[in-house]
TILUM-586697 format. One record per atom (N, C-alpha, C): residue in three letters; atom name; x negated, y, z. Coordinates in nm, 3 decimals. Each point is the difference from the previous one (the first is absolute). Layout:
<code: ala | site: CA | xx: X | yy: Y | zz: Z>
...
***
This chain:
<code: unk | site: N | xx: -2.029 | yy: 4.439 | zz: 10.383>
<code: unk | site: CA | xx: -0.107 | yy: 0.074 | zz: -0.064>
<code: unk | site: C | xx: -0.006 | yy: -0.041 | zz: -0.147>
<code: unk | site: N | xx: -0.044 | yy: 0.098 | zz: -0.120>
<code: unk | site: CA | xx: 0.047 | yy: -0.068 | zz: -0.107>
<code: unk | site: C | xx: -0.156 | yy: -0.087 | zz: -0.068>
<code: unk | site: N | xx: -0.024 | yy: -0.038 | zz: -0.067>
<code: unk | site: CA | xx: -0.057 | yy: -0.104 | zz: -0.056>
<code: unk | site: C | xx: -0.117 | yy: 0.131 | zz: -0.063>
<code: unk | site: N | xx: -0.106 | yy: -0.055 | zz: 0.022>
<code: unk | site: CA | xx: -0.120 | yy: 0.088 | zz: -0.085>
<code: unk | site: C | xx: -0.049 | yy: -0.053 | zz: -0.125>
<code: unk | site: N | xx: -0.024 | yy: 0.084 | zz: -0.069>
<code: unk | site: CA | xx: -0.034 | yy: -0.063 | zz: -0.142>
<code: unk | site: C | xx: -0.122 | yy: -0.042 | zz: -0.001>
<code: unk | site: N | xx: -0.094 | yy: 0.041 | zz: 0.061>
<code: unk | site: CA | xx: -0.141 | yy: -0.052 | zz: 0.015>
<code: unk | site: C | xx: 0.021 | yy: -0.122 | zz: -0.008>
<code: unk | site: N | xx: -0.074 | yy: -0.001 | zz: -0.132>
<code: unk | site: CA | xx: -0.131 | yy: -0.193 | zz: 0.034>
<code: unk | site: C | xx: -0.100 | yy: 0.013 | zz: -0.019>
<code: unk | site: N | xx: -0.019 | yy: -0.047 | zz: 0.121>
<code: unk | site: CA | xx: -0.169 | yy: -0.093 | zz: 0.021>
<code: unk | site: C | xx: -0.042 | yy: -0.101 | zz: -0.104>
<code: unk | site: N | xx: -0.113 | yy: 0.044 | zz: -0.090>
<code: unk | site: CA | xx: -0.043 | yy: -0.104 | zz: -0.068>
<code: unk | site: C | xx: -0.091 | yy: -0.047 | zz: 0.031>
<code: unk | site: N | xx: -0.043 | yy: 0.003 | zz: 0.120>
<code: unk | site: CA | xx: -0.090 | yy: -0.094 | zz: 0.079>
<code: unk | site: C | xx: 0.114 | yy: -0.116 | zz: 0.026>
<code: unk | site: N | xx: 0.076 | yy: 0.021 | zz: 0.042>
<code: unk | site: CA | xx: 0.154 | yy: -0.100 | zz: 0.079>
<code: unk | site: C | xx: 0.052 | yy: -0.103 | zz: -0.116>
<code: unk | site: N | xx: -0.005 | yy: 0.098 | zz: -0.121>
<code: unk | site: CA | xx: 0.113 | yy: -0.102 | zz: -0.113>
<code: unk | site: C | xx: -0.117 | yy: -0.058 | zz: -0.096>
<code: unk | site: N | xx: -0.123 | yy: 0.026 | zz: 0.025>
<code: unk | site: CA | xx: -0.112 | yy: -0.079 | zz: -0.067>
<code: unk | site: C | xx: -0.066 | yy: -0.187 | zz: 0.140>
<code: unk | site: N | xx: 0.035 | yy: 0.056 | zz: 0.100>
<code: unk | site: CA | xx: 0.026 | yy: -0.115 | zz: 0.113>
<code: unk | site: C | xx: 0.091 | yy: -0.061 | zz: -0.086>
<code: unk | site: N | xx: 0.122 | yy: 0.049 | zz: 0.061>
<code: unk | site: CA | xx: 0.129 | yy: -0.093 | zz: -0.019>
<code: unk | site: C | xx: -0.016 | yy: -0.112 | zz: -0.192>
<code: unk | site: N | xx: -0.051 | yy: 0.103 | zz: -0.073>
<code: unk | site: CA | xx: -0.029 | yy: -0.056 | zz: -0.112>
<code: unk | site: C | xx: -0.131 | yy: -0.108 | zz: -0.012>
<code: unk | site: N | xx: -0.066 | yy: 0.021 | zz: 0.061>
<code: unk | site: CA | xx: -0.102 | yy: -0.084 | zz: -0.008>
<code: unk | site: C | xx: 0.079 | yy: -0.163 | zz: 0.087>
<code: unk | site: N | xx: 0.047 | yy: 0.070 | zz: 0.098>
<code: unk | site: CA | xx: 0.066 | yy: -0.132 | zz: 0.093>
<code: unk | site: C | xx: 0.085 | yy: -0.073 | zz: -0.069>
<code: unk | site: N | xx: 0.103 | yy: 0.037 | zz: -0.074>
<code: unk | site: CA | xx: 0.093 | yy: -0.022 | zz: -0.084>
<code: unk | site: C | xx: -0.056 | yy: -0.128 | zz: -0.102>
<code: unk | site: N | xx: -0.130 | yy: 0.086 | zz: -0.062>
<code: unk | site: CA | xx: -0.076 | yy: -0.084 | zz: -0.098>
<code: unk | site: C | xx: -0.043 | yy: -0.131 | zz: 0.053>
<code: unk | site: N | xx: -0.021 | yy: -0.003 | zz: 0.108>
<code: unk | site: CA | xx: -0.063 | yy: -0.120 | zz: 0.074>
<code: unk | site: C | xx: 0.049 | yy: -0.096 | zz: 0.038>
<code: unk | site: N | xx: 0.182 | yy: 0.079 | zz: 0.063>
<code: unk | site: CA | xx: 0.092 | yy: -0.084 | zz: 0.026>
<code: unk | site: C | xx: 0.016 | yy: -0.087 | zz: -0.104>
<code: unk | site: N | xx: 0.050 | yy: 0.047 | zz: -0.110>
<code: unk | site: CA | xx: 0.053 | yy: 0.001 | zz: -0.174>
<code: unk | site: C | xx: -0.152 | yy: -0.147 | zz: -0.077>
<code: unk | site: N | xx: -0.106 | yy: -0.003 | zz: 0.045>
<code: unk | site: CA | xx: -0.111 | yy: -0.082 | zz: -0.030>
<code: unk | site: C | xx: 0.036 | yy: -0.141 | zz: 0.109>
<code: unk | site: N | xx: 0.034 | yy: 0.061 | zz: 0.105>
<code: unk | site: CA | xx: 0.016 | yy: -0.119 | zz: 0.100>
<code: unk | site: C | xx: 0.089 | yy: -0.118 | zz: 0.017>
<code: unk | site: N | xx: -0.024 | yy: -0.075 | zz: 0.035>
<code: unk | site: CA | xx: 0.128 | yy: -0.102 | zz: 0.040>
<code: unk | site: C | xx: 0.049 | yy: 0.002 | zz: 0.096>
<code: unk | site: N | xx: -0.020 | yy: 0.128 | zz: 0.078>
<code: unk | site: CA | xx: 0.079 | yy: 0.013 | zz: 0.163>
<code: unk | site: C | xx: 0.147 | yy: 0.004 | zz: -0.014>
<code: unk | site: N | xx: 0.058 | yy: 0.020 | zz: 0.075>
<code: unk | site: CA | xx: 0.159 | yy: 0.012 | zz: 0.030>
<code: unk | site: C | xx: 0.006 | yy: 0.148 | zz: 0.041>
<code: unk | site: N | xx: 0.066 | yy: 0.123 | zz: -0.043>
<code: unk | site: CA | xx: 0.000 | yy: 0.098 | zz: 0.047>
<code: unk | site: C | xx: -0.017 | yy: 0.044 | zz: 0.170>
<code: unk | site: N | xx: 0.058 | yy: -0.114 | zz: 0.050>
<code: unk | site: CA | xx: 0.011 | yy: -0.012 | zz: 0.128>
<code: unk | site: C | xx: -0.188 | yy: 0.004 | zz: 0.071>
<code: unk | site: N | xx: -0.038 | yy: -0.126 | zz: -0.079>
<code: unk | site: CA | xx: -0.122 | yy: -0.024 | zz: 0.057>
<code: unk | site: C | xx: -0.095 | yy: 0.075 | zz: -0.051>
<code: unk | site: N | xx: -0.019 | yy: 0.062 | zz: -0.123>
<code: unk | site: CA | xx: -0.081 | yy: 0.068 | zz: -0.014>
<code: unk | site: C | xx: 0.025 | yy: 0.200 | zz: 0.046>
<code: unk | site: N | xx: 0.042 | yy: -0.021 | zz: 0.072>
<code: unk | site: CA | xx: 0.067 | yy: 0.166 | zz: 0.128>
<code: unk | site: C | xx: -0.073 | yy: -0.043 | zz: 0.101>
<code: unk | site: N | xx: 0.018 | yy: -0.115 | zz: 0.063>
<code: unk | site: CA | xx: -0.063 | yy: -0.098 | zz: 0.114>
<code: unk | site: C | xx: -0.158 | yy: 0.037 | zz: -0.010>
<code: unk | site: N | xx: -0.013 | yy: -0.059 | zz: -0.117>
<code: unk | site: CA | xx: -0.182 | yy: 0.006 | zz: -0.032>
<code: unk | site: C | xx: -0.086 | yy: 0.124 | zz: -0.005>
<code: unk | site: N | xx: 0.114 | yy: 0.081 | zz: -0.054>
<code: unk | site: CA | xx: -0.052 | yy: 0.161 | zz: -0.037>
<code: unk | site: C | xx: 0.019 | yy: 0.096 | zz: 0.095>
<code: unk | site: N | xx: 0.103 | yy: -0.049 | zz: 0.089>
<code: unk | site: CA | xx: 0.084 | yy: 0.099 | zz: 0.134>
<code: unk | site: C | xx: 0.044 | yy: 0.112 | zz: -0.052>
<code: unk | site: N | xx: 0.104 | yy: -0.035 | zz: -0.029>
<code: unk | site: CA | xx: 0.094 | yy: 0.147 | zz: -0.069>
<code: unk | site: C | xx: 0.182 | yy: -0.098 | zz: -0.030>
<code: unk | site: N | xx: 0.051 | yy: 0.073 | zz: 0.024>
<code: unk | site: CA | xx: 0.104 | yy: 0.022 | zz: 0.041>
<code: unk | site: C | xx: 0.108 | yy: -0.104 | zz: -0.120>
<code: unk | site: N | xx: 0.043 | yy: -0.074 | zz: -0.010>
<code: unk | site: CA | xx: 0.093 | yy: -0.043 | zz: -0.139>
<code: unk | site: C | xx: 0.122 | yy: 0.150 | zz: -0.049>
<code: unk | site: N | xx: 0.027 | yy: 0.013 | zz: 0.084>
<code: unk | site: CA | xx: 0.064 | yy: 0.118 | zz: -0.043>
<code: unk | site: C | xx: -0.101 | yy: 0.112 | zz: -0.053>
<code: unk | site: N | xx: -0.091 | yy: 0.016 | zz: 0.045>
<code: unk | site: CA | xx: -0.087 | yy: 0.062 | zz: -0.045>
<code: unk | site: C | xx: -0.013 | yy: 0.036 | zz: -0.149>
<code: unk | site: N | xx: -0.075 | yy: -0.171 | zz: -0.056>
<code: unk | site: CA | xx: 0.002 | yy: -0.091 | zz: -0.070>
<code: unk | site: C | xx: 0.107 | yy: 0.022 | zz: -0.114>
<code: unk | site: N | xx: 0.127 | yy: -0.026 | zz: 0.009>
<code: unk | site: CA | xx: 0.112 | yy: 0.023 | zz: -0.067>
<code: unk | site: C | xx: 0.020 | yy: 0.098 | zz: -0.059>
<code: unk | site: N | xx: 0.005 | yy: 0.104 | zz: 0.087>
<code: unk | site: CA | xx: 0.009 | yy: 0.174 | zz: 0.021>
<code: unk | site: C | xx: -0.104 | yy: 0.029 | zz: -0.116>
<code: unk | site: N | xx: -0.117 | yy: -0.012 | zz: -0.019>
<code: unk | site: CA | xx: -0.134 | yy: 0.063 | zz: -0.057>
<code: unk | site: C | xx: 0.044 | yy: -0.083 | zz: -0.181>
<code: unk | site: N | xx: 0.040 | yy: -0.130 | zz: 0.033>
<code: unk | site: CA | xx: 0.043 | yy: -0.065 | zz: -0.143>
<code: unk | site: C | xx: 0.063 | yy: 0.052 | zz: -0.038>
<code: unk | site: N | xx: 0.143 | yy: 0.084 | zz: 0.025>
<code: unk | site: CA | xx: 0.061 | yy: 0.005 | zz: -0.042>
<code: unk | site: C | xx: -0.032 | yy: 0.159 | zz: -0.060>
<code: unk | site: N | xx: -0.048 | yy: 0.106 | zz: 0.153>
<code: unk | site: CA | xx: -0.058 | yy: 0.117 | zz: -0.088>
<code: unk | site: C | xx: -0.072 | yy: 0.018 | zz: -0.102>
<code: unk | site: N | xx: -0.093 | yy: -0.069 | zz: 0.004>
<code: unk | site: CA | xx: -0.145 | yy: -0.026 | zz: -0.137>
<code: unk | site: C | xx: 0.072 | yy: -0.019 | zz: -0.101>
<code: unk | site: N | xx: 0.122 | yy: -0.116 | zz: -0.037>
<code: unk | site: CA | xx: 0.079 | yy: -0.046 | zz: -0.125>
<code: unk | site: C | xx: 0.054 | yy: 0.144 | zz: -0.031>
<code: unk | site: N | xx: 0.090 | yy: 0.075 | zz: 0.082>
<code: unk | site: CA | xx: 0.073 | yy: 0.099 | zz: -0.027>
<code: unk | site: C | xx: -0.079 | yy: 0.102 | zz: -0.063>
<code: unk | site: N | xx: -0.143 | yy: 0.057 | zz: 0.060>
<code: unk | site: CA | xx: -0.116 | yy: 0.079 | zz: -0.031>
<code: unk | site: C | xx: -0.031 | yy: -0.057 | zz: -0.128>
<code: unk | site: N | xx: -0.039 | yy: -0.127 | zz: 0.004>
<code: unk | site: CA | xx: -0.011 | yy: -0.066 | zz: -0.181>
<code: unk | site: C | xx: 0.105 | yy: 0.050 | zz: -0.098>
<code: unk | site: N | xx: 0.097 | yy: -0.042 | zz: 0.009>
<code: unk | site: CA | xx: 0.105 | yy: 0.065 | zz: -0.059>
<code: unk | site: C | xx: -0.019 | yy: 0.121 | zz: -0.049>
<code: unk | site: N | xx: -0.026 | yy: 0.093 | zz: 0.105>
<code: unk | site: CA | xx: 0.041 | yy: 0.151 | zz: -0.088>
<code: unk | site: C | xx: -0.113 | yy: 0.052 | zz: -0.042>
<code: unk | site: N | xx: -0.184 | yy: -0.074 | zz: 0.062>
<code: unk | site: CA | xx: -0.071 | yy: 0.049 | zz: -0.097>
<code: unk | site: C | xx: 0.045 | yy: -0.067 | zz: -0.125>
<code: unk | site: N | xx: 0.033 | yy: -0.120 | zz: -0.039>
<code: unk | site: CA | xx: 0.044 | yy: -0.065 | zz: -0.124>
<code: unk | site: C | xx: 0.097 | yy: 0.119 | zz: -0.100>
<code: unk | site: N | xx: 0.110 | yy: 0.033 | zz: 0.062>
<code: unk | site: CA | xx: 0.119 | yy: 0.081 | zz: -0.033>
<code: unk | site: C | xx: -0.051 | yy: 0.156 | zz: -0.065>
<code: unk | site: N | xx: -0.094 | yy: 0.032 | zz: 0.097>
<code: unk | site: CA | xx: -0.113 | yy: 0.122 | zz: -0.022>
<code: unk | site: C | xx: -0.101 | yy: 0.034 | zz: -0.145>
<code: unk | site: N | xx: -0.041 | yy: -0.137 | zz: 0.040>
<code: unk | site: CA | xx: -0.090 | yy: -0.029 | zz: -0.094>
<code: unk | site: C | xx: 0.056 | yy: 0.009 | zz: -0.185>
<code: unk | site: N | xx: 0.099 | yy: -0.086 | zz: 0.035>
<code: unk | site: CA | xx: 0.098 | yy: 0.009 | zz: -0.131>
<code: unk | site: C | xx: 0.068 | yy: 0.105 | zz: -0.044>
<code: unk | site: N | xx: 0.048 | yy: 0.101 | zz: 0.059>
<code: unk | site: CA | xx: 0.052 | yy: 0.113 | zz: -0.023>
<code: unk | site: C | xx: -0.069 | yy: 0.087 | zz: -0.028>
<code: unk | site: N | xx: -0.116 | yy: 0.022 | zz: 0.082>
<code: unk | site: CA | xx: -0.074 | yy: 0.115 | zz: -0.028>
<code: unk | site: C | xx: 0.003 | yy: 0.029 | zz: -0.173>
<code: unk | site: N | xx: -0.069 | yy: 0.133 | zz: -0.021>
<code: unk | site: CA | xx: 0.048 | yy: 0.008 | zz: -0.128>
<code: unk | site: C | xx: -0.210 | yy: 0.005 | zz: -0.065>
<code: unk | site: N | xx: 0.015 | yy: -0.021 | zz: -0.089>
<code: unk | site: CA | xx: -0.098 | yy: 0.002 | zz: -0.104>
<code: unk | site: C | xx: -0.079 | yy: 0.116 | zz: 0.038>
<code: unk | site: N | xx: -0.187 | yy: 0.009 | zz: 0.068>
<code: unk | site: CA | xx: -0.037 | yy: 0.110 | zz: -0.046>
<code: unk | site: C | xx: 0.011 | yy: 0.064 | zz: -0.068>
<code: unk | site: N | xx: -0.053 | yy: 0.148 | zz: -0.079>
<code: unk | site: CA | xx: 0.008 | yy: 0.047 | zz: -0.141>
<code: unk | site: C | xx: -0.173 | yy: -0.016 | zz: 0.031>
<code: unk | site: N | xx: 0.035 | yy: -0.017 | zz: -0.172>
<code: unk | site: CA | xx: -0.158 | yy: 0.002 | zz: -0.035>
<code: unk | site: C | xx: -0.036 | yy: 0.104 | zz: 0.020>
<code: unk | site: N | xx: -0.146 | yy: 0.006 | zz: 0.021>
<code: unk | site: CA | xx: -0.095 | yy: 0.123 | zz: 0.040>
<code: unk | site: C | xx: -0.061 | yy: 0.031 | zz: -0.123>
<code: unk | site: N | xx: 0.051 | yy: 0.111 | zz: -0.053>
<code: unk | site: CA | xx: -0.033 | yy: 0.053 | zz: -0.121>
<code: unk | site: C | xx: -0.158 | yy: 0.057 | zz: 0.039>
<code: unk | site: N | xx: -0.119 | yy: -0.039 | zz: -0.073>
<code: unk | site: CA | xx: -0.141 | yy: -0.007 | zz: 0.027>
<code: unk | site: C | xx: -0.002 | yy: 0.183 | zz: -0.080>
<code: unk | site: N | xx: -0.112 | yy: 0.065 | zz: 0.117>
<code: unk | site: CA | xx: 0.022 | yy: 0.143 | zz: -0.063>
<code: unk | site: C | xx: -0.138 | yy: 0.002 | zz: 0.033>
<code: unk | site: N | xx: -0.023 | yy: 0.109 | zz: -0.120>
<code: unk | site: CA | xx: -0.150 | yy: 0.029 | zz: 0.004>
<code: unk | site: C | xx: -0.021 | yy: 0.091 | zz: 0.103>
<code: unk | site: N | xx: -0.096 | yy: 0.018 | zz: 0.073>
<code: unk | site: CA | xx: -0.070 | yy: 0.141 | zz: 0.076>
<code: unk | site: C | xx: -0.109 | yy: 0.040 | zz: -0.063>
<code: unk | site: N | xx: -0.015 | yy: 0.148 | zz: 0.070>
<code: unk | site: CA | xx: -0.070 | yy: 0.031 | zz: -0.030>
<code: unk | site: C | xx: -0.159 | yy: -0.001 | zz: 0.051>
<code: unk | site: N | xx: -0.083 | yy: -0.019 | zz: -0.089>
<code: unk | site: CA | xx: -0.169 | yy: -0.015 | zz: 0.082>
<code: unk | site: C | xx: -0.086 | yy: 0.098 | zz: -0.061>
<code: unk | site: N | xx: -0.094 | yy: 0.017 | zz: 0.070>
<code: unk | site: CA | xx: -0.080 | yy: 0.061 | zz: -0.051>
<code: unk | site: C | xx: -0.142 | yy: -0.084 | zz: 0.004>
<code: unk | site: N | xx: -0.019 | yy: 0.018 | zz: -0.172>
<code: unk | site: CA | xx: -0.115 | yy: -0.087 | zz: -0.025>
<code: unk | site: C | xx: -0.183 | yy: 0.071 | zz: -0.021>
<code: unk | site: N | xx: -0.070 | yy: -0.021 | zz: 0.070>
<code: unk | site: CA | xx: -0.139 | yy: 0.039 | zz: 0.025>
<code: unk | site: C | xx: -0.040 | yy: -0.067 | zz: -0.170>
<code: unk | site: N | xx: -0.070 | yy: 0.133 | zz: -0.111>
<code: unk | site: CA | xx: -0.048 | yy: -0.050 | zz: -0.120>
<code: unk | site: C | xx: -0.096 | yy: -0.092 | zz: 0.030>
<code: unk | site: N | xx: -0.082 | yy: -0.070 | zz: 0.051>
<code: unk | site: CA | xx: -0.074 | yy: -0.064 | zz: -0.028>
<code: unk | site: C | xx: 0.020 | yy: -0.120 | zz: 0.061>
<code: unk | site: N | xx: 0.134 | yy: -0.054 | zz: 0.023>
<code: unk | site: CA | xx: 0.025 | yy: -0.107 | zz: 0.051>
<code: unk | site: C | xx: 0.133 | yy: -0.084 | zz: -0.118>
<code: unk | site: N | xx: -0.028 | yy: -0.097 | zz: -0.009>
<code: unk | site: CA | xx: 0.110 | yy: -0.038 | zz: -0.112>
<code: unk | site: C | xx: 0.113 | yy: -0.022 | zz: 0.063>
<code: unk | site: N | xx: 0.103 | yy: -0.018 | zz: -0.068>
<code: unk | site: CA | xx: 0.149 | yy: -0.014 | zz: 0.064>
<code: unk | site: C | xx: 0.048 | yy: -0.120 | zz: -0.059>
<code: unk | site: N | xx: 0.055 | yy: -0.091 | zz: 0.075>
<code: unk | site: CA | xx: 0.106 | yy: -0.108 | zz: -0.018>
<code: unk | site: C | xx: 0.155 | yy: 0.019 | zz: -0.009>
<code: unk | site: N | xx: 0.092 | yy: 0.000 | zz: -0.061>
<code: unk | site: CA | xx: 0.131 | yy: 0.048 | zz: 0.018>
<code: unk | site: C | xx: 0.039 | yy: -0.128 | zz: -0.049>
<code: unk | site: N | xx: 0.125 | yy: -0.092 | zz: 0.180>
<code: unk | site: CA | xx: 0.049 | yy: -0.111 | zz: -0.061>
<code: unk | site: C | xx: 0.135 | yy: 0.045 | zz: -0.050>
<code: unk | site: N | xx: 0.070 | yy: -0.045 | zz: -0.088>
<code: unk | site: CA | xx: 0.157 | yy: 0.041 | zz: -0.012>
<code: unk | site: C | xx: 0.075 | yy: -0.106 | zz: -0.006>
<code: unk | site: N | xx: 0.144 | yy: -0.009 | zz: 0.022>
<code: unk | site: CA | xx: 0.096 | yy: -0.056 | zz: 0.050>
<code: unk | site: C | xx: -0.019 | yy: -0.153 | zz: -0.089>
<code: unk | site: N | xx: 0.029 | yy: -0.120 | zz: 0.018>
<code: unk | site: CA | xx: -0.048 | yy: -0.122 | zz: -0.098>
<code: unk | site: C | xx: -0.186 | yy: -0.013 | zz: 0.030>
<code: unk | site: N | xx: -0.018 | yy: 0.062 | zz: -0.004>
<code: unk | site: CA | xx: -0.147 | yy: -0.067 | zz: 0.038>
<code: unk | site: C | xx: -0.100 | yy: 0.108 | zz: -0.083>
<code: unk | site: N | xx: 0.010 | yy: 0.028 | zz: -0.124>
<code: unk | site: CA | xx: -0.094 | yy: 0.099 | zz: -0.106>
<code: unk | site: C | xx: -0.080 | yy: 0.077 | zz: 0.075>
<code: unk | site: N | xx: -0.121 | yy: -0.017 | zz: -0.017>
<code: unk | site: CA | xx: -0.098 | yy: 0.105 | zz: 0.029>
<code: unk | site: C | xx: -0.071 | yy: 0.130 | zz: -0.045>
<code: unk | site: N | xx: 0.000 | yy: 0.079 | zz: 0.027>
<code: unk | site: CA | xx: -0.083 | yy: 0.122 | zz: -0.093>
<code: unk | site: C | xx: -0.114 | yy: -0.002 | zz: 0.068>
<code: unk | site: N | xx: -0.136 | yy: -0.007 | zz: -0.049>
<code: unk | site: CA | xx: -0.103 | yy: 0.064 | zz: 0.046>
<code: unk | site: C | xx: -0.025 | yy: 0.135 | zz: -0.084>
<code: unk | site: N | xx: -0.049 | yy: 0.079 | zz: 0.102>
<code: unk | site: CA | xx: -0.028 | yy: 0.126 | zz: -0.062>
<code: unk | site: C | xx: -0.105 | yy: 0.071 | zz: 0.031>
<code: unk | site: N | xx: -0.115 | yy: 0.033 | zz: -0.096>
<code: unk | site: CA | xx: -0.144 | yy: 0.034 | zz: 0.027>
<code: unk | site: C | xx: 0.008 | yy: 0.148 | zz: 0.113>
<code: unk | site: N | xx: -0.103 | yy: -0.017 | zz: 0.061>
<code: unk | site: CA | xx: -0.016 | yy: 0.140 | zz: 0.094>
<code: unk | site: C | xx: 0.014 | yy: 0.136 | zz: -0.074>
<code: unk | site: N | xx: 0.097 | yy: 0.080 | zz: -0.027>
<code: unk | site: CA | xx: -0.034 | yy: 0.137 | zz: -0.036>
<code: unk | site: C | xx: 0.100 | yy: -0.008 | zz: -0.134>
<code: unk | site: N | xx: 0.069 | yy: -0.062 | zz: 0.005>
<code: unk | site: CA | xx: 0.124 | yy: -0.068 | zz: -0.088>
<code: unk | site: C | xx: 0.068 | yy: 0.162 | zz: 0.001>
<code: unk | site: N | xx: 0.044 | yy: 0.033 | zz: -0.109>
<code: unk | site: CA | xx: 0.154 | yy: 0.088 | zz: 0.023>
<code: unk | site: C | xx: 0.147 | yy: -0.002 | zz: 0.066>
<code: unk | site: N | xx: 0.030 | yy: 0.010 | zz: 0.136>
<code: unk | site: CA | xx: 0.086 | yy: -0.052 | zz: 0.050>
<code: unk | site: C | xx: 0.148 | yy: 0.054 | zz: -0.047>
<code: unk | site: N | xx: 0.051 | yy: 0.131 | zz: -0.111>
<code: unk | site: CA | xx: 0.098 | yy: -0.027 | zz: -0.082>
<code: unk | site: C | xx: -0.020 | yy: -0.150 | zz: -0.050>
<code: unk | site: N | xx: -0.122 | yy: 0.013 | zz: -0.110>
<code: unk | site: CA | xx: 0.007 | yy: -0.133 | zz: -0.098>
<code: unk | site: C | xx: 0.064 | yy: -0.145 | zz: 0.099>
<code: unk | site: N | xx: -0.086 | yy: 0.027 | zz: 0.097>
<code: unk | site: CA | xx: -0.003 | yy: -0.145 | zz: 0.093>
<code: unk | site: C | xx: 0.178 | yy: -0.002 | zz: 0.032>
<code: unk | site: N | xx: 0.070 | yy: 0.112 | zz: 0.034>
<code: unk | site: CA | xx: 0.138 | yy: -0.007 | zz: 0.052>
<code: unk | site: C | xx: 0.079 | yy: -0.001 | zz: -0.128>
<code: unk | site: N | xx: -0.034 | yy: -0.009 | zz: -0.127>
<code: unk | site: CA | xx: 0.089 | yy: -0.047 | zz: -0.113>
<code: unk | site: C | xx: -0.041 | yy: -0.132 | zz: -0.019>
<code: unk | site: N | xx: -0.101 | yy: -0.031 | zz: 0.003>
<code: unk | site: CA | xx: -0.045 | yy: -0.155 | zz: -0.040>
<code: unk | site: C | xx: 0.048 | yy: -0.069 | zz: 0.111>
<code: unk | site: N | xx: 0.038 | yy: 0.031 | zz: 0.124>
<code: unk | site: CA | xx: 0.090 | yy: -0.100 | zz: 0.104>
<code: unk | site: C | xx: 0.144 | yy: 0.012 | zz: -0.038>
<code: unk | site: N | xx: 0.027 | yy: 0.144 | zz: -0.009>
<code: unk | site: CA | xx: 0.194 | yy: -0.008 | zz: -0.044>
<code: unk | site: C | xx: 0.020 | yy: -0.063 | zz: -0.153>
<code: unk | site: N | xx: -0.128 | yy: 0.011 | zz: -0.076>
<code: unk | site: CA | xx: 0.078 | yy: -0.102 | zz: -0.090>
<code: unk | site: C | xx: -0.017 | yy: -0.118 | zz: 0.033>
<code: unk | site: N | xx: -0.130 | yy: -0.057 | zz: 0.035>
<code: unk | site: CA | xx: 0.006 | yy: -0.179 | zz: 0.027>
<code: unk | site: C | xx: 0.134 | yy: -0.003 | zz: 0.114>
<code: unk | site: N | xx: 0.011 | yy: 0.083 | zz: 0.109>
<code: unk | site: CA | xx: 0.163 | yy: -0.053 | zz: 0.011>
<code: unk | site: C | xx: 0.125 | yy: 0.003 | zz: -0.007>
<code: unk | site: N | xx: -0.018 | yy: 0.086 | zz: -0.104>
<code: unk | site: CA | xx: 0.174 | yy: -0.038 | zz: -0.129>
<code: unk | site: C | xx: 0.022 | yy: -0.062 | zz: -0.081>
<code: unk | site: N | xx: -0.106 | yy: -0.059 | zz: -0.103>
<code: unk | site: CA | xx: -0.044 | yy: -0.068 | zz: -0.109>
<code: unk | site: C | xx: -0.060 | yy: -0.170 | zz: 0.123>
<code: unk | site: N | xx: 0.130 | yy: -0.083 | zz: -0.061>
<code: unk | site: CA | xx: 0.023 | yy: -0.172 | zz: 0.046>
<code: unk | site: C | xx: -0.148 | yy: -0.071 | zz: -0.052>
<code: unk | site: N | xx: -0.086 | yy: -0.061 | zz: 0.075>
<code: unk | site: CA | xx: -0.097 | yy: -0.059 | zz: -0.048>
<code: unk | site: C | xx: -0.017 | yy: -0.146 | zz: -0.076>
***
C-alpha cells in the first residue's frame, strides 16, 4: 500500500515535545522509551523524520522568494460634510481635513504630498 502524505500534527508535536525531553534528560535512549512506553524504534524513526522535516522547512524557507511590496492604494470613500477626515499616507504624514473640504482639492493635496519626498 503506498505511503500517505498526511501528517498528524497532533503526532509530530508528541514526538517533538518527547524528543525535547529526551534531549533535556540524562536518560539513555533505551531507558527513557522504558519510562515513556514507546517503542526505541519508534523513537529513532520520529528523530530522524522531524530532522528531515527540519531540513526542508529550513531549505523552503531559504528559497522562497521575496514578497513584493504592497504598493499602498488609495480607495475610494465617501465623506459625510460635517465630519472631518484624517488621511494617513504611506511613511506616516497625516492630512486632516475640515468637514465639507473640496474633495478635488483634497485629492490633489494627497497626490502631491505623495510624489513630492518629505
Amino acid at each position: 500500500m503506498p505511503r500517505s502524505n498526511y501528517r498528524d500534527p497532533m503526532l509530530e508535536q508528541r514526538w517533538r515535545r518527547l524528543l525535547r525531553r529526551w534531549e533535556r534528560s540524562t536518560r539513555s535512549v533505551r531507558d527513557f522509551c522504558t519510562d515513556h512506553a514507546v517503542s526505541e524504534a519508534s523513537f529513532y524513526a520520529w528523530r530522524r523524520e522531524l530532522a528531515v522535516r527540519d531540513r526542508e522547512r529550513a531549505t523552503a524557507a531559504a528559497t522562497a522568494p521575496e514578497p513584493a511590496a504592497a504598493t499602498p492604494a488609495l480607495i475610494p470613500v465617501r465623506v459625510i460634510a460635517t465630519t472631518p477626515l484624517e488621511v494617513v499616507l504611506p511613511g506616516g504624514l497625516v492630512v486632516r481635513v475640515p468637514g465639507g473640504a473640496d474633495p478635488a482639492a483634497v485629492a490633489q493635496l494627497v497626490a502631491a504630498l505623495r510624489a513630492a519626498p518629505c
